[in-house]
Backbone bond lengths (Angstrom), bond angles and torsions (degrees), N, CA, C in turn:
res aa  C-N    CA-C-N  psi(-1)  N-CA   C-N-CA  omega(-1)  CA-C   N-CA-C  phi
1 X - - - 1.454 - - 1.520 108.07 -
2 X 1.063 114.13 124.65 1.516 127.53 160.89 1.522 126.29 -65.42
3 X 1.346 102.87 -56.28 1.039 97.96 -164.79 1.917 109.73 -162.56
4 X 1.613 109.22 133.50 1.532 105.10 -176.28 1.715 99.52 -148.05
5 X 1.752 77.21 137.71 1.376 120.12 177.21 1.409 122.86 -74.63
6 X 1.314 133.36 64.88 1.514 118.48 -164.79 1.783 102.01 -82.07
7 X 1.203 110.56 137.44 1.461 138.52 158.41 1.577 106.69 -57.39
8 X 1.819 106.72 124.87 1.446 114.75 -166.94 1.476 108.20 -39.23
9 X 1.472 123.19 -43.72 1.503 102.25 -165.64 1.516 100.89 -106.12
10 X 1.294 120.63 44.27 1.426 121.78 144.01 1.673 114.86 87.45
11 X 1.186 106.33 -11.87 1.701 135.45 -160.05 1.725 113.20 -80.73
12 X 0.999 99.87 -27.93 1.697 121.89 157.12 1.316 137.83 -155.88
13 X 1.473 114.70 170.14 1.472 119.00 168.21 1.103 149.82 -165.67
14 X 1.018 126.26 138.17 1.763 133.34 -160.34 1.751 103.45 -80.89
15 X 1.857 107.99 98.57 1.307 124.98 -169.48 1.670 91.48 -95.44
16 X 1.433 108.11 136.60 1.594 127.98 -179.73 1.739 116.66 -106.18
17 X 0.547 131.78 84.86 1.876 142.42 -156.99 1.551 95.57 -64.84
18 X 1.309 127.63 137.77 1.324 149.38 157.32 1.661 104.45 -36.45
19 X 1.438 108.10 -71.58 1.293 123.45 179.00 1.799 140.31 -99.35
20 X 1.485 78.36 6.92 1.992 94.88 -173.80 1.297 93.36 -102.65
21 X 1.465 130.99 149.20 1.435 117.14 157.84 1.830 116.21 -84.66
22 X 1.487 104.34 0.22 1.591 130.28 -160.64 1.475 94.91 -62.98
23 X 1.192 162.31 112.15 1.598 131.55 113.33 1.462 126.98 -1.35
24 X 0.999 128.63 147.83 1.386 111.66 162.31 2.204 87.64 -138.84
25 X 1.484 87.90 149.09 1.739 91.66 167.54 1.577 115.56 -102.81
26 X 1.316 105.11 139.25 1.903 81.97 -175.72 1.479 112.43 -127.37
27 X 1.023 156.80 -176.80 1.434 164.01 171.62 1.481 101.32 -101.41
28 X 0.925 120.58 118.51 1.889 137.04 171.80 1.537 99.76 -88.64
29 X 1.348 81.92 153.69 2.003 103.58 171.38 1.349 99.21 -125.19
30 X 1.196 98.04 154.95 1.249 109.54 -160.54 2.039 107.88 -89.73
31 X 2.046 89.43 86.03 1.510 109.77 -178.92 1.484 107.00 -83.82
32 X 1.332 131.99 136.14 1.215 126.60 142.70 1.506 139.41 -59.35
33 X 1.662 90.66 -34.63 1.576 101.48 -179.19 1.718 116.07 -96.23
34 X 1.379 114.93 7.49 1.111 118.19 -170.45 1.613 121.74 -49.05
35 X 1.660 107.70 -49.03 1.276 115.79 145.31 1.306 128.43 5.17
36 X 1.768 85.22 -104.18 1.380 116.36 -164.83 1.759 107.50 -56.54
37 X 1.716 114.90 -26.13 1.226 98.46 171.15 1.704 128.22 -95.61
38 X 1.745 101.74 -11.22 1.233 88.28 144.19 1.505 146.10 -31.52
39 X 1.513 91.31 -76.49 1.891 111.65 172.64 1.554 101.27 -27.93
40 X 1.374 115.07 -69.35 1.551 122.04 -119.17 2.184 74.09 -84.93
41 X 1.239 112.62 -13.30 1.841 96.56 170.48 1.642 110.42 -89.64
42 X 1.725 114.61 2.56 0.837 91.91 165.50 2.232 100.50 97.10
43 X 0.977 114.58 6.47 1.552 133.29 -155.73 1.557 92.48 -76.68
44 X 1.367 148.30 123.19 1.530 109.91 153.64 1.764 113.49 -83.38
45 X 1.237 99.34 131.50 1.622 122.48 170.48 1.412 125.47 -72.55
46 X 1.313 127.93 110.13 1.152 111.60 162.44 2.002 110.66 -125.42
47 X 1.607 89.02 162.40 1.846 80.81 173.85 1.727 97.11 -122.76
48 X 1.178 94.40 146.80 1.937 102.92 -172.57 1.174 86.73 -99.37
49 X 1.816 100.46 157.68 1.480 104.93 -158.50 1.638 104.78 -98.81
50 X 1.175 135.17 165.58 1.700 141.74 -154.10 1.710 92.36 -81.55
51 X 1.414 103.94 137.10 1.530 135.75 -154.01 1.795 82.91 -105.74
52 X 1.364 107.30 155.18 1.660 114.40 171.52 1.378 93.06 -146.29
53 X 1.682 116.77 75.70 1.559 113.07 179.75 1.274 94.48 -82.26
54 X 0.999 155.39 37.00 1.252 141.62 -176.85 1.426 110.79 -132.47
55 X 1.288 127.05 7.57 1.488 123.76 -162.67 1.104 99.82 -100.89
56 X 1.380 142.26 -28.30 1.275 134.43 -170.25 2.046 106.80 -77.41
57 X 1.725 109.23 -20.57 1.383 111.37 167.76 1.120 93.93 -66.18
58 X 1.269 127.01 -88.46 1.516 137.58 -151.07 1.208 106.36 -41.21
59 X 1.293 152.42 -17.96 1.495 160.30 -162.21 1.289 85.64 -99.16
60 X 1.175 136.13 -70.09 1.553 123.86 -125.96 1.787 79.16 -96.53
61 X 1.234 124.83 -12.76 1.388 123.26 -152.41 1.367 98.16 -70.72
62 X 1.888 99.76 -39.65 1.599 113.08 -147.99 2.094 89.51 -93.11
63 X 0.580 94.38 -3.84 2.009 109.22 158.24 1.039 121.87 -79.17
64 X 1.113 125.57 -45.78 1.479 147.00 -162.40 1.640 86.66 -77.77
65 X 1.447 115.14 -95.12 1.329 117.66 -161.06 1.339 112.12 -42.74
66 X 1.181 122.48 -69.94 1.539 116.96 -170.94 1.879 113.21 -21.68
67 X 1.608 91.13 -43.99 1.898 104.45 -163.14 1.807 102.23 -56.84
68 X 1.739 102.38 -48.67 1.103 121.40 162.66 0.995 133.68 7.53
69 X 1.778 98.26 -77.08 1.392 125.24 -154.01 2.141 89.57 -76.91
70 X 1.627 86.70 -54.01 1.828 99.05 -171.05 1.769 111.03 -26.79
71 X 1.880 91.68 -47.54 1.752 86.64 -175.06 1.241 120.95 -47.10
């Protein structure tokens, strides 16, 4: 492994293969030492920063209803 992408709350990750050009995404368990045994193979680690796919609903949502009610 080259290289992994963990997702801010730790819950998955985008693993980078030495020799695949593939990504693969994976489902994590909930390791403590996952880290530390990354490092110590030498892995580079990164964590991607927290996504807010949801804001563009909640915006238009809180538009929506109010108009709603008006009809």
């Amino acid at each position: 492994v080259e290289r992994v992408s963990l997702s801010s709350d730790r819950t998955t990750a985008v693993v980078t293969p030495k020799y695949d050009p593939n990504k693969k995404r994976v489902i994590l368990v909930n390791d403590p030492d996952l880290i530390n045994t990354l490092s110590n193979k030498g892995v580079d680690i990164a964590v991607l920063p927290q996504t807010d796919d949801g804001f563009w609903f909640r915006a238009l949502s809180s538009l929506f209803f109010p108009v709603l009610l008006l009809v």
